[in-house]
C-alpha positions as a LaTeX table, in Angstrom:
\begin{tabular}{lrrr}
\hline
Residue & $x$ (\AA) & $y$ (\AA) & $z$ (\AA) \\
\hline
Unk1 & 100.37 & 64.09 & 79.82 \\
Unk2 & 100.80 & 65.76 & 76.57 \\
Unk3 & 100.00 & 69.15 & 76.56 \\
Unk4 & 98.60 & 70.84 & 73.56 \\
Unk5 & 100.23 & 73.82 & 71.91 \\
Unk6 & 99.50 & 77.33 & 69.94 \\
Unk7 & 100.97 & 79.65 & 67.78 \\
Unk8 & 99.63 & 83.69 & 67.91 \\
Unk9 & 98.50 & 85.06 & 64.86 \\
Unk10 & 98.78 & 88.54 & 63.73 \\
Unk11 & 96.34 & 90.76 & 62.63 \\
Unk12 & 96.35 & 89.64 & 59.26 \\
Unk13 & 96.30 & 86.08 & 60.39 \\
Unk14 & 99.84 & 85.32 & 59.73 \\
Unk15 & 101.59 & 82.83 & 62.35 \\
Unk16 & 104.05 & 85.31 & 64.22 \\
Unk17 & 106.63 & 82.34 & 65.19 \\
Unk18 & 106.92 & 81.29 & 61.83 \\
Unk19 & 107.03 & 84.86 & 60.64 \\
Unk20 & 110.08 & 85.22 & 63.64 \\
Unk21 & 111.58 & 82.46 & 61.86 \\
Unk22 & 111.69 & 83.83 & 58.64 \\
Unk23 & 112.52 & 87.78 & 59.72 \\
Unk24 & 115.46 & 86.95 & 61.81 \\
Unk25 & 117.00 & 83.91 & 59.79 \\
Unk26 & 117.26 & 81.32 & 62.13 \\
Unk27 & 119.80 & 78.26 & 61.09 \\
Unk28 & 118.74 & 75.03 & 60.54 \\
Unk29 & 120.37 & 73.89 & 64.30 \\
Unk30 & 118.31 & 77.16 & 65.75 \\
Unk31 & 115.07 & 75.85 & 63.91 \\
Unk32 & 115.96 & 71.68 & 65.04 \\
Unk33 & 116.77 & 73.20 & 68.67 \\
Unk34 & 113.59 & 74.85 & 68.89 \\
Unk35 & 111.33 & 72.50 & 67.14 \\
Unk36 & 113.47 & 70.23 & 70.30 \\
Unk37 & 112.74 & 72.26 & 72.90 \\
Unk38 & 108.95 & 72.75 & 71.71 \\
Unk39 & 108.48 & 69.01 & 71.97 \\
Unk40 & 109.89 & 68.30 & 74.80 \\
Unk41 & 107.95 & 71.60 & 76.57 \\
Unk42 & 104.98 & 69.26 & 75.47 \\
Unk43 & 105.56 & 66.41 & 76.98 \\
Unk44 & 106.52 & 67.46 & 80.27 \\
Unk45 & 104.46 & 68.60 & 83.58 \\
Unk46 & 104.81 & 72.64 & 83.68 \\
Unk47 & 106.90 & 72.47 & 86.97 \\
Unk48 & 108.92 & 70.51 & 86.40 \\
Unk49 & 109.85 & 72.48 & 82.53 \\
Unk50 & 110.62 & 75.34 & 85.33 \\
Unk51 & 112.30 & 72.93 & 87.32 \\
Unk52 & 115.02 & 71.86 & 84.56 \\
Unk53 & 114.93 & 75.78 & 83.72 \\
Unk54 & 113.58 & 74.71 & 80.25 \\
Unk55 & 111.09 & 77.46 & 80.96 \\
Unk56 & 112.16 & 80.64 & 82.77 \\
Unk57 & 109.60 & 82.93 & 84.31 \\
Unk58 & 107.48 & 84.71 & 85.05 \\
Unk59 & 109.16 & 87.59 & 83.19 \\
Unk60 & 106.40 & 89.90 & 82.91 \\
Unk61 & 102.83 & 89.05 & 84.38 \\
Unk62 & 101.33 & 85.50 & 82.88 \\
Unk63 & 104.74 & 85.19 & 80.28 \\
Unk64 & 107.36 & 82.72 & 80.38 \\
Unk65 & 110.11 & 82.55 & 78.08 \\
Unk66 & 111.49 & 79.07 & 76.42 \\
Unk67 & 115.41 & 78.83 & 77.15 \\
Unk68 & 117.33 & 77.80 & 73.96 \\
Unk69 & 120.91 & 77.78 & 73.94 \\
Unk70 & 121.40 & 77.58 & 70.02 \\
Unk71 & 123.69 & 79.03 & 67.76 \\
Unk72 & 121.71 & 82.16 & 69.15 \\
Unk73 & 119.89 & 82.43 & 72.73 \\
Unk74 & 116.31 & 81.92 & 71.54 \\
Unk75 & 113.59 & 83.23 & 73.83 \\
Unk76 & 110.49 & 82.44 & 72.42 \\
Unk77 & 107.90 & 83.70 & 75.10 \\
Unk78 & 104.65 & 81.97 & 75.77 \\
Unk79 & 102.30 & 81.59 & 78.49 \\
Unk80 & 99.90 & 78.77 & 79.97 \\
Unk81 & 96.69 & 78.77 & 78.33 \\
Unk82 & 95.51 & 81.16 & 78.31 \\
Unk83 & 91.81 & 79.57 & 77.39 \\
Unk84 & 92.48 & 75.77 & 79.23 \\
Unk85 & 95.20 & 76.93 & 81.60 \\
Unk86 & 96.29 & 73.21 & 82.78 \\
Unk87 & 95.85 & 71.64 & 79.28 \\
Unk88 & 98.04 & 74.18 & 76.78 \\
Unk89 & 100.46 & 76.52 & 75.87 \\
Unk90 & 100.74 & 79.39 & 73.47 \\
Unk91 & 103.30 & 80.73 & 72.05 \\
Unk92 & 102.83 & 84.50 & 72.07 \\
Unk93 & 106.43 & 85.63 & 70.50 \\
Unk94 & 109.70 & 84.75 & 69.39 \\
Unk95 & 113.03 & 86.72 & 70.76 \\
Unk96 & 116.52 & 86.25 & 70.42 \\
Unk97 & 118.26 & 87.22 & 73.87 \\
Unk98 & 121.69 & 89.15 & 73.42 \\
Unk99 & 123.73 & 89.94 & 76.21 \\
Unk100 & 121.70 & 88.36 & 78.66 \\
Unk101 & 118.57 & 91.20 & 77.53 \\
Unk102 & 115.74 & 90.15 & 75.81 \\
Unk103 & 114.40 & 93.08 & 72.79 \\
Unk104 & 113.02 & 96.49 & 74.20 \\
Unk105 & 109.24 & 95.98 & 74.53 \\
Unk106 & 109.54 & 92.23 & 73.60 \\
Unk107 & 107.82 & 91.52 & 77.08 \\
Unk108 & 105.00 & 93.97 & 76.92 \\
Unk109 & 104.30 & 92.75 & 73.39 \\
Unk110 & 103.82 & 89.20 & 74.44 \\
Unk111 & 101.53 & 90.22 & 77.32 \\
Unk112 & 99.45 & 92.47 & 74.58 \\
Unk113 & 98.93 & 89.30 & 72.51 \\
Unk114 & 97.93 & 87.34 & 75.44 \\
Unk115 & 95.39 & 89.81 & 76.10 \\
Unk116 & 94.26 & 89.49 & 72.64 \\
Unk117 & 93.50 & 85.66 & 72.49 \\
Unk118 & 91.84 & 85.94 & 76.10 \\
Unk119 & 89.49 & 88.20 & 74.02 \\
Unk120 & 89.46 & 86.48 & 71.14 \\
Unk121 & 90.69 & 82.77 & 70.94 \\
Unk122 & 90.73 & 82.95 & 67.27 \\
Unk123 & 93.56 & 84.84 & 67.38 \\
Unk124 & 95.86 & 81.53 & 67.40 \\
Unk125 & 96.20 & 78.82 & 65.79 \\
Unk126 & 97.42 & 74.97 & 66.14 \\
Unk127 & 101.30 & 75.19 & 66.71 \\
Unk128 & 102.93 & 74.46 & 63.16 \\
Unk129 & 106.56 & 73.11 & 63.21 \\
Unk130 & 109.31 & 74.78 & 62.33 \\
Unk131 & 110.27 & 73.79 & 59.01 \\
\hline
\end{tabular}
């Protein structure tokens, strides 16, 4: 069962996990970890990614967050759906967790973007791997 999966686009219709990529720097073992992680999320039923605490969550309302122990604790937050619920994923935004805290507002900013492709699907795009 191979679940599909999307990447949130900005305003100007740039892809905002590829632009988390680039802003924070991520290594080439962060990038391989999550591009990893991303397949495997894929691949696998969603309880049992929660099961294997690939995915932890809820952390706020409908968003998860993807648990990557890297050379950085990546938390790139995503939710089911949210157009085909069962059949996707889409990844709303990427975090890197320090201290066991994810970024001020990081959690209310994924939920925002969710609410954005409910209202407009357009608003994502076909996941794109990290290069």
């Amino acid at each position: 069962m191979a679940l599909e999966l999307w990447d949130f686009l900005t305003e100007r219709g740039e892809n905002a996990v590829l632009r988390w990529v680039r802003k924070d720097g991520l290594t080439v073992r962060d990038r391989a970890m999550l591009n990893q992680k991303l397949d495997r999320l894929c691949q696998i039923d969603f309880d049992l990614a929660k099961n294997t605490k690939l995915l932890a969550g809820p952390i706020h309302k409908d968003i998860y967050k993807l648990v990557i122990h890297a050379d950085v604790m990546l938390r790139p937050m995503l939710c089911r759906g949210p157009i085909s619920v069962a059949a996707e994923y889409t990844l709303l935004l990427g975090a890197v967790e320090t201290g066991g805290k994810l970024p001020a507002g990081s959690r209310e900013q994924a939920a925002a973007n969710r609410v954005l492709v409910l209202s407009d699907p357009r608003r994502r795009c076909r996941h794109v791997r990290i290069p």
